[in-house]
SERO-4910 file (N, C-alpha, C, O; in steps of 0.05 Angstrom, whole numbers):
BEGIN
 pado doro    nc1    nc2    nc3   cac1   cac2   cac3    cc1    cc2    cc3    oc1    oc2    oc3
  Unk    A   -998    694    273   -970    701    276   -960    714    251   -970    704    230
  Unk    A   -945    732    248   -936    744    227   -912    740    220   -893    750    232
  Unk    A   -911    724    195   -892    709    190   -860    738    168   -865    761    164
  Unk    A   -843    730    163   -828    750    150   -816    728    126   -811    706    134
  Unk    A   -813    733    105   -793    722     80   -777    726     81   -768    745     94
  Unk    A   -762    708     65   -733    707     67   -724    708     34   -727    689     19
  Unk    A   -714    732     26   -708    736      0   -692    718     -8   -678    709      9
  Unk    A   -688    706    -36   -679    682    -45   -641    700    -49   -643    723    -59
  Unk    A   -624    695    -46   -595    697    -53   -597    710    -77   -605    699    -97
  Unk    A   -590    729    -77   -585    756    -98   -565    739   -130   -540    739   -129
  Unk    A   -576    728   -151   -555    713   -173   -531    737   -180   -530    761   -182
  Unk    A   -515    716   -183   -487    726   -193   -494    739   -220   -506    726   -238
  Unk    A   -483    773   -224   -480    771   -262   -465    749   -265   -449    737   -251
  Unk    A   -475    746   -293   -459    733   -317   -431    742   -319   -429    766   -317
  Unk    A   -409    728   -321   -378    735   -323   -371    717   -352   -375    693   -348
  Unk    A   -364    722   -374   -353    708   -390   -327    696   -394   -308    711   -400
  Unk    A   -323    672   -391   -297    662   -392   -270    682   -391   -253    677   -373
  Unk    A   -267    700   -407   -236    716   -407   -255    728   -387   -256    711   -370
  Unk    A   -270    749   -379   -275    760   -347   -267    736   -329   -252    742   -310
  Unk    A   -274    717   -331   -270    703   -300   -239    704   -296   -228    708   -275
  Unk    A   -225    699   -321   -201    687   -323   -182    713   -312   -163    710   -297
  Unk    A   -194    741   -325   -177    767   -305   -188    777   -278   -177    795   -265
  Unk    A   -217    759   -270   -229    760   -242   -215    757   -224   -214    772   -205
  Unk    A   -197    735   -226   -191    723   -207   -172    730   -192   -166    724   -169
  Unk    A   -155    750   -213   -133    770   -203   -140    786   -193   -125    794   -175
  Unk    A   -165    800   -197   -176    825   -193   -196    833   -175   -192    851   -159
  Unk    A   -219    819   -174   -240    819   -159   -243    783   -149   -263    773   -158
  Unk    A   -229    769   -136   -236    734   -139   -251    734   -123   -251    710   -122
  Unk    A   -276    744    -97   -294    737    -90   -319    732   -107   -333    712   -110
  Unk    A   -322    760   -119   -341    761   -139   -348    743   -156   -370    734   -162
  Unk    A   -315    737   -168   -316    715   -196   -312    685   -191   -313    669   -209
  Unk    A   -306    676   -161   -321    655   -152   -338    639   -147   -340    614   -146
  Unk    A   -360    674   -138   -384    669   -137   -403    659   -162   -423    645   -164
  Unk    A   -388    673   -178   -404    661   -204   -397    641   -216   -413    628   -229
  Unk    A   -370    637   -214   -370    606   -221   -379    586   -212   -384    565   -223
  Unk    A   -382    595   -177   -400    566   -165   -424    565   -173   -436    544   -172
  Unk    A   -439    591   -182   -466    595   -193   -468    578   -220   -487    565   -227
  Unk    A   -446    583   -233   -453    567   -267   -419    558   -268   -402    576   -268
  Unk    A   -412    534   -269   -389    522   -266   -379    522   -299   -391    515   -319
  Unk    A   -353    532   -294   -338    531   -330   -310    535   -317   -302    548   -299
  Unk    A   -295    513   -340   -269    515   -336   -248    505   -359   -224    499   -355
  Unk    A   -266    505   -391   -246    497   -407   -235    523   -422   -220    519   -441
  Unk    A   -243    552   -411   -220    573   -421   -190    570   -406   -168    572   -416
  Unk    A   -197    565   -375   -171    564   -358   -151    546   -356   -127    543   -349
  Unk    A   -175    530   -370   -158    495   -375   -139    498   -393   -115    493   -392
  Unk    A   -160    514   -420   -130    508   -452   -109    536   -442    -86    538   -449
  Unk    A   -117    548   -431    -92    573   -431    -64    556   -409    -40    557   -413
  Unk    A    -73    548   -395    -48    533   -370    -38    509   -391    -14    506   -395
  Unk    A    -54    496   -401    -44    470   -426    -35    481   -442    -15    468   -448
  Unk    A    -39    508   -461    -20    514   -490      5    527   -467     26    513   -468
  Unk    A      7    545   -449     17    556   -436     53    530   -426     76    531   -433
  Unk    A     34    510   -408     54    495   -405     63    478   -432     87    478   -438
  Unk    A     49    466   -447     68    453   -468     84    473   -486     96    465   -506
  Unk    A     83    502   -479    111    517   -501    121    507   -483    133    486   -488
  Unk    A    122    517   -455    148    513   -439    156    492   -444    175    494   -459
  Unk    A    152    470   -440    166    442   -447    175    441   -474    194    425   -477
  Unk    A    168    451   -493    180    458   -513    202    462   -510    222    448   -516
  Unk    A    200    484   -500    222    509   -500    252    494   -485    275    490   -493
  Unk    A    238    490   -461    251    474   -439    277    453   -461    302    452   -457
  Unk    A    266    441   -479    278    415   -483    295    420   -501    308    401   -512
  Unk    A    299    453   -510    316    458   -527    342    482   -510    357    497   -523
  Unk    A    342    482   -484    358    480   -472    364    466   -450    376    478   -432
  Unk    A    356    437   -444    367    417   -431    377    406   -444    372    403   -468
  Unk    A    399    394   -424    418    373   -425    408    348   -404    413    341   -380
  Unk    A    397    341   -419    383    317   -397    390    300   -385    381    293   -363
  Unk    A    420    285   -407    427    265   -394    446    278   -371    447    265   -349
  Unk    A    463    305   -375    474    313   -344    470    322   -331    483    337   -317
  Unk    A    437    317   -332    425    334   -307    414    306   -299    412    306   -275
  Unk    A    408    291   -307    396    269   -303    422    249   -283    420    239   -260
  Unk    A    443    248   -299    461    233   -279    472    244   -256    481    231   -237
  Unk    A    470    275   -258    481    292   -238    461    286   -216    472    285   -194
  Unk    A    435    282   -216    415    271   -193    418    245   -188    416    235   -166
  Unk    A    423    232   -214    432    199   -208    460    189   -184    463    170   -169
  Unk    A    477    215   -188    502    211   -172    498    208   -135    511    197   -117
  Unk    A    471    223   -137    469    224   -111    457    193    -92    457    188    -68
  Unk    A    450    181   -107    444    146   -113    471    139   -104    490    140   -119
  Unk    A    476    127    -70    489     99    -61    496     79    -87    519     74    -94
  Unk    A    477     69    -97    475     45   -110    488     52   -137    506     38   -146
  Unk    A    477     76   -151    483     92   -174    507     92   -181    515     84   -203
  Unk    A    524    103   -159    548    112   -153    568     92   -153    592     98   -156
  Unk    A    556     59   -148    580     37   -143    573     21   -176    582     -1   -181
  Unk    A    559     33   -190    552     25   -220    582     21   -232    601     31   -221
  Unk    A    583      3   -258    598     11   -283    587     35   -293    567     47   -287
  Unk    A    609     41   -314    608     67   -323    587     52   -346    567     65   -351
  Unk    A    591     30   -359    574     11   -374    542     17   -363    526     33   -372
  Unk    A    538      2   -343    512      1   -331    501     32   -323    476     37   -323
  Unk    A    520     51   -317    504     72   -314    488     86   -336    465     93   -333
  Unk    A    505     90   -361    490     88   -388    475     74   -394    459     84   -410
  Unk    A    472     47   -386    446     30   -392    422     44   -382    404     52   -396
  Unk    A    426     46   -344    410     58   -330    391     84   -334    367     86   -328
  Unk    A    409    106   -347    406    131   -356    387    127   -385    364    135   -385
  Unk    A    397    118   -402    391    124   -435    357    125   -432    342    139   -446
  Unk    A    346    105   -409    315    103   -416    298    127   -402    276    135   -410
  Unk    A    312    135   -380    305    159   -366    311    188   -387    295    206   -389
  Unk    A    332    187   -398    342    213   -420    316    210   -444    302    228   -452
  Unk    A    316    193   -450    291    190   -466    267    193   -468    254    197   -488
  Unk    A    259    191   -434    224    191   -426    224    221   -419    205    234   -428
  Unk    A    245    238   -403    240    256   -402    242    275   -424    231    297   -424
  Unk    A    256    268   -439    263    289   -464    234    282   -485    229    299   -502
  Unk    A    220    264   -483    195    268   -500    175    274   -479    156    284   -491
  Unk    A    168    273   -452    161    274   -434    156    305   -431    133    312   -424
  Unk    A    179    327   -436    172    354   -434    163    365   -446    156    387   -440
  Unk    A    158    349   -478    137    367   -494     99    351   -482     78    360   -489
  Unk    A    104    333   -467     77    334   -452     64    341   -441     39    339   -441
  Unk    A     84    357   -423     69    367   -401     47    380   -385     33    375   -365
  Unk    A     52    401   -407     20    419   -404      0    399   -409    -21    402   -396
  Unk    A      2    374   -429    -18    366   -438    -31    348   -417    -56    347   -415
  Unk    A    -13    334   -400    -23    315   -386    -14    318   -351    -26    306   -333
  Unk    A      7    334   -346     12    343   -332    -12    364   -313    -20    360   -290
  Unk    A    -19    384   -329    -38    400   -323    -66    391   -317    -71    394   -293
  Unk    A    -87    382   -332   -103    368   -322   -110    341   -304   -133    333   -298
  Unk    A    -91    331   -298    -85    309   -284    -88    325   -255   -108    324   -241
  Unk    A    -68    338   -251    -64    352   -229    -89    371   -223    -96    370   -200
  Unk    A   -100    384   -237   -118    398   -225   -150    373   -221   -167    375   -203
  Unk    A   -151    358   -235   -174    326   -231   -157    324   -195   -170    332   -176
  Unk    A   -136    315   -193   -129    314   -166   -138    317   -147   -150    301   -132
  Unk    A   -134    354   -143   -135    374   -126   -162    378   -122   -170    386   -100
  Unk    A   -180    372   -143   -201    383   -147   -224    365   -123   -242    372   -108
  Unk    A   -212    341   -129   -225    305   -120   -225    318    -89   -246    323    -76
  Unk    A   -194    322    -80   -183    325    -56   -200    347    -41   -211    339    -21
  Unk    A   -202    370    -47   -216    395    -39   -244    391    -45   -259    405    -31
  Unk    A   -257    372    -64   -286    364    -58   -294    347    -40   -317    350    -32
  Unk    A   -281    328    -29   -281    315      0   -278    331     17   -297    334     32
  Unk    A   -259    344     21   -253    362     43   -273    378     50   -282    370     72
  Unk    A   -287    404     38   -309    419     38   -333    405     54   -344    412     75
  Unk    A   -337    376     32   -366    369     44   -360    353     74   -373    355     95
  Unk    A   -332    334     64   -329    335     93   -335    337    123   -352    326    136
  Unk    A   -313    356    129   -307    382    142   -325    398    144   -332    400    168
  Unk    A   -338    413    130   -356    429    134   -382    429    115   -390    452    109
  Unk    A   -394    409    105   -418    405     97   -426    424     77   -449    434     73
  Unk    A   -403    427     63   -411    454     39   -430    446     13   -435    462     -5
  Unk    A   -439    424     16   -459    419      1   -448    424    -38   -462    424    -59
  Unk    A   -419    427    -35   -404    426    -62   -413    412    -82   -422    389    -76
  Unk    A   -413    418   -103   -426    392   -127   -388    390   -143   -373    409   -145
  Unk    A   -383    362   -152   -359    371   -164   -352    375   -189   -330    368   -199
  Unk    A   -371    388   -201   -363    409   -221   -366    432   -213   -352    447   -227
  Unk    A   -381    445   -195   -369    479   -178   -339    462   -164   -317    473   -169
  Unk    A   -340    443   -152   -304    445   -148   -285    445   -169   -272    465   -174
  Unk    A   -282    428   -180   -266    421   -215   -271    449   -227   -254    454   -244
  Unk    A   -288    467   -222   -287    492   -236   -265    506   -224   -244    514   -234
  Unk    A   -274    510   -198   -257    535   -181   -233    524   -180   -216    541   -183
  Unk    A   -223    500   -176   -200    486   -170   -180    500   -196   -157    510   -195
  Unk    A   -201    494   -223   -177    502   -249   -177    534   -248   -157    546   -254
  Unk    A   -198    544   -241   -192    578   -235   -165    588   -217   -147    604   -222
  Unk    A   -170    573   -196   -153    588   -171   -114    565   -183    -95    561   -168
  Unk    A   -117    559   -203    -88    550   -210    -84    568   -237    -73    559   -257
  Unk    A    -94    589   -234    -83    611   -260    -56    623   -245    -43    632   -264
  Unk    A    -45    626   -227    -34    639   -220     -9    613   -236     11    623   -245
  Unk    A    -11    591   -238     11    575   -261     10    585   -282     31    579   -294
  Unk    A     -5    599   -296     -3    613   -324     14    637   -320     26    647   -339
  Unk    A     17    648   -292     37    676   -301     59    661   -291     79    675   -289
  Unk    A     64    634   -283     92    630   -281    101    622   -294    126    622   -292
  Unk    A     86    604   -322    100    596   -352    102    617   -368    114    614   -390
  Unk    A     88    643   -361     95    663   -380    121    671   -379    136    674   -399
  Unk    A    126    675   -348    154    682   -336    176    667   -347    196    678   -357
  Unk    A    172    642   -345    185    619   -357    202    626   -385    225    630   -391
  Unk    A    173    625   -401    179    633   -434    199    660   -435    218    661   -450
  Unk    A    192    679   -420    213    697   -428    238    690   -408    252    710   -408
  Unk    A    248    672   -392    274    673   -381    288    647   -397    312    642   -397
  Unk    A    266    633   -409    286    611   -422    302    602   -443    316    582   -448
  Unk    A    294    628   -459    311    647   -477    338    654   -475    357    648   -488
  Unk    A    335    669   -452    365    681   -439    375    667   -429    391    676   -413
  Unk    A    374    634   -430    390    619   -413    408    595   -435    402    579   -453
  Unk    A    431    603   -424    447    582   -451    438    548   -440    421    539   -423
  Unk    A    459    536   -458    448    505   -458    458    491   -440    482    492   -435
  Unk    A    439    473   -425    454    470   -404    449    474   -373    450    459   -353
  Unk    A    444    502   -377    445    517   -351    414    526   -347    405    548   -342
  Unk    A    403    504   -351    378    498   -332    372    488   -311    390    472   -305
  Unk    A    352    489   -291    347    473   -271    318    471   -277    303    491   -273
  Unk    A    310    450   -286    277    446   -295    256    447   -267    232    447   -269
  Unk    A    269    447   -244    249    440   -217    244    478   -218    224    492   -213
  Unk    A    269    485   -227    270    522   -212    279    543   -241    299    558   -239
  Unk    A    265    542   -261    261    561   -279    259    584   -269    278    599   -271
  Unk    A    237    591   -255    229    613   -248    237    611   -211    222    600   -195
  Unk    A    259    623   -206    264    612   -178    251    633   -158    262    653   -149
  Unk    A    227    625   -152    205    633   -139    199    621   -111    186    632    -93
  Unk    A    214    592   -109    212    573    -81    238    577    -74    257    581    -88
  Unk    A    237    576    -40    250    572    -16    285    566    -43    303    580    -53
  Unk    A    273    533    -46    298    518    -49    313    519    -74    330    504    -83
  Unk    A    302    544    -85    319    553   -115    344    571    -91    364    575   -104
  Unk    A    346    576    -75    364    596    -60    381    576    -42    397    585    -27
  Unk    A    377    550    -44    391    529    -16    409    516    -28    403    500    -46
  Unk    A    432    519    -20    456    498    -31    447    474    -38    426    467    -28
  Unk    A    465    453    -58    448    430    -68    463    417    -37    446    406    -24
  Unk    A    478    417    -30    488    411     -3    480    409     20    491    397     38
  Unk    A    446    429     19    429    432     50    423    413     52    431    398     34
  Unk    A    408    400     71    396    372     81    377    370     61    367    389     49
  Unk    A    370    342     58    342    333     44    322    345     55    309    361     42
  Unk    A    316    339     80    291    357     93    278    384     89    255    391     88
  Unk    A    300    395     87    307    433     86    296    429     49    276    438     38
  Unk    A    313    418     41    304    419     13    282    413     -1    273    428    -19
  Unk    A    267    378     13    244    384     12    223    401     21    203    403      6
  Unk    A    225    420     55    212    443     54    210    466     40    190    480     37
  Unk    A    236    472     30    237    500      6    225    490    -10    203    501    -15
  Unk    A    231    468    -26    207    463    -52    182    462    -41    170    447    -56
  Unk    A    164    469    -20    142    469    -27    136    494    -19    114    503    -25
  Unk    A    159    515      0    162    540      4    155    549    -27    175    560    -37
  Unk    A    131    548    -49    136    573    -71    117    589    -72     95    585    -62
  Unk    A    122    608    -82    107    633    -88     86    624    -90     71    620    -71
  Unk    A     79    616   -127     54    613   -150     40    594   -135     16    595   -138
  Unk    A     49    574   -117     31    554   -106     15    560    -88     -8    554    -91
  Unk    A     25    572    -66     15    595    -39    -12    615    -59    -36    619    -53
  Unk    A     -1    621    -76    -11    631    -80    -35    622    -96    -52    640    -93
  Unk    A    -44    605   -110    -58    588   -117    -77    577    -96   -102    574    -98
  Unk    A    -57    570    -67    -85    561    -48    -94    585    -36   -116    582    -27
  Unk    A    -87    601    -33   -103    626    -24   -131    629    -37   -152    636    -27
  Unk    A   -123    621    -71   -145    620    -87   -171    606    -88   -195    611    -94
  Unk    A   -150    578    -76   -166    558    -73   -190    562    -51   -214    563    -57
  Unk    A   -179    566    -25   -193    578      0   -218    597     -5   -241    594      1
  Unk    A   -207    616    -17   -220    645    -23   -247    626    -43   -270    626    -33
  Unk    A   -245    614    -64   -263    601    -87   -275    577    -65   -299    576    -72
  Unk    A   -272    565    -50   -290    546    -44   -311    571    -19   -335    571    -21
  Unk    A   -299    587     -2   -315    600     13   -338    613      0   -359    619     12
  Unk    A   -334    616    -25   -347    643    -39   -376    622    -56   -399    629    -64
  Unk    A   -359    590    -57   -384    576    -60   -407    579    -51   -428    581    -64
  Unk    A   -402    579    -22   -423    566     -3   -415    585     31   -413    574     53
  Unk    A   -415    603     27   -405    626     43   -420    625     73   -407    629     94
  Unk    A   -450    617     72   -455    609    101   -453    583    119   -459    579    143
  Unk    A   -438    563     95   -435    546    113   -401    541    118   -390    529    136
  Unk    A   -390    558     92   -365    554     98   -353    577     96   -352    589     74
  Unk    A   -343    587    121   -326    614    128   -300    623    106   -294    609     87
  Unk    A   -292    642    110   -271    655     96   -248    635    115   -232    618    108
  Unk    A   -252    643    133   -231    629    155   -229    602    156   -207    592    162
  Unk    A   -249    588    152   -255    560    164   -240    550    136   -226    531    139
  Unk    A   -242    560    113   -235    556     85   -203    549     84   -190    529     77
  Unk    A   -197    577     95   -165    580     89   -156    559    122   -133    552    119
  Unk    A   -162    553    138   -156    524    147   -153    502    141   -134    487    143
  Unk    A   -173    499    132   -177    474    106   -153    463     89   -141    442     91
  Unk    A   -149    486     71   -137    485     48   -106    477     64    -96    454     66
  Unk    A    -92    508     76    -72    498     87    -66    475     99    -45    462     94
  Unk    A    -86    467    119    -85    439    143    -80    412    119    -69    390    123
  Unk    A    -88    419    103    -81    401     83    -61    398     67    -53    379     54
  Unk    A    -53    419     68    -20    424     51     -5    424     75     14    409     69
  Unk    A     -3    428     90     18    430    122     17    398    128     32    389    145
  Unk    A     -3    381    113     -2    361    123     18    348     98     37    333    103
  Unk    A     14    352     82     33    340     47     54    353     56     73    339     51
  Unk    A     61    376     68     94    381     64    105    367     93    128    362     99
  Unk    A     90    364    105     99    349    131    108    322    124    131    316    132
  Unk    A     94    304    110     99    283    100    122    279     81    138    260     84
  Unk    A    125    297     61    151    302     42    169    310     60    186    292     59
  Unk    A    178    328     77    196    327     97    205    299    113    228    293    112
  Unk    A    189    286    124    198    271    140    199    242    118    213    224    127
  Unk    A    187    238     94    201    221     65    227    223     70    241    205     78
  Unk    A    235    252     63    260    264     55    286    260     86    310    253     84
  Unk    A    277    264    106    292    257    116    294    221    126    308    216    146
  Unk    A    283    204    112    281    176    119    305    163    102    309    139    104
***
């Protein structure tokens, strides 16, 4: 019988860290592919970590914490039937954690979250569809496909300049989601759907989708990918909706 070979999978070039990091904007099949080929992720890591801790920097030298802090507190039943005594009690430890809290953020904020996402989308893959993922090709692509958070603290840094003191909203710097545009008056529900209505995030799992397919491409579809990812986020904002209206 005359048998035929099967050529071994053509290797990814080499992409060096700053290439992967403008890949992903540019060409992200390609530069997925090579990251699931040779997994790296501490250029993407420190740029989103120096990136977010200016902002929190920056952030904390135009908040007003404590009246933004009680102004959310007001909306508190319980809050609201306080002494003016006890509400200051209540407040001072919250004004405090967050005001040293925002020069953290990038630091612990950022990698926490992407360890998360990363855990979450490496179950999922093998899962679901048997992608044979190792989770450092996930933990790689996961911190790749969340660059699109580095152009929204860039954005950040240059609008939080122009903004006097005060007249921040730390959820909506860059008002990019649904619920930077919704009266503070719309329903909870509505409100928790616009916040998860944002740009940089959508856009992030697109990344996500696009980077795990490009792993493992014959066992996991372009399509079957971007199911995945979403069915899993449609399932988190479903749940924060129906939180929010409880």
């Amino acid at each position: 019988m005359a048998t035929t070979s099967v050529s071994a999978p053509k290797a990814q070039p080499r992409i060096h860290p700053f290439g992967r990091i403008i890949g992903i904007f540019t060409r992200p099949k390609q530069t997925f592919a090579s990251i699931a080929e040779r997994p790296s992720w501490v250029a993407p890591m420190l740029l989103m970590v120096v990136l977010g801790t200016a902002v929190g920097a920056l952030l904390n030298t135009k908040m007003n914490w404590g009246d933004y802090i009680r102004h959310k507190a007001e909306e508190n039943v319980r809050f609201s039937q306080m002494s003016e005594e006890q509400k200051v009690q209540a407040l001072a430890g919250q004004v405090k954690f967050w005001t040293n809290f925002s020069y953290a953020v990038g630091i612990v904020a950022v990698p926490l979250s992407t360890l998360i996402f990363s855990l979450i989308y490496f179950g999922a893959f093998n899962l679901f569809r048997g992608a044979g993922v190792r989770y450092s090709q996930a933990f790689a692509i996961t911190t790749h496909a969340f660059l699109p958070t580095a152009i929204s603290s860039i954005l950040a840094l240059i609008i939080l300049p122009l903004k006097s003191y005060g007249d921040v909203d730390p959820e909506n710097v860059v008002a990019t989601s649904l619920k930077a545009y919704l009266p503070e008056s719309a329903l909870k529900p509505l409100l928790a759907l616009g916040s998860s209505l944002e740009l940089f995030f959508i856009w992030c799992l697109v990344l996500v989708a696009i980077g795990f397919s490009a792993a493992n491409p014959r066992k996991v579809k372009l399509g079957a990918s971007f199911g995945i990812v979403f069915g899993l986020w449609a399932v988190w904002v479903l749940a924060k909706v129906a939180w929010a209206a409880l």
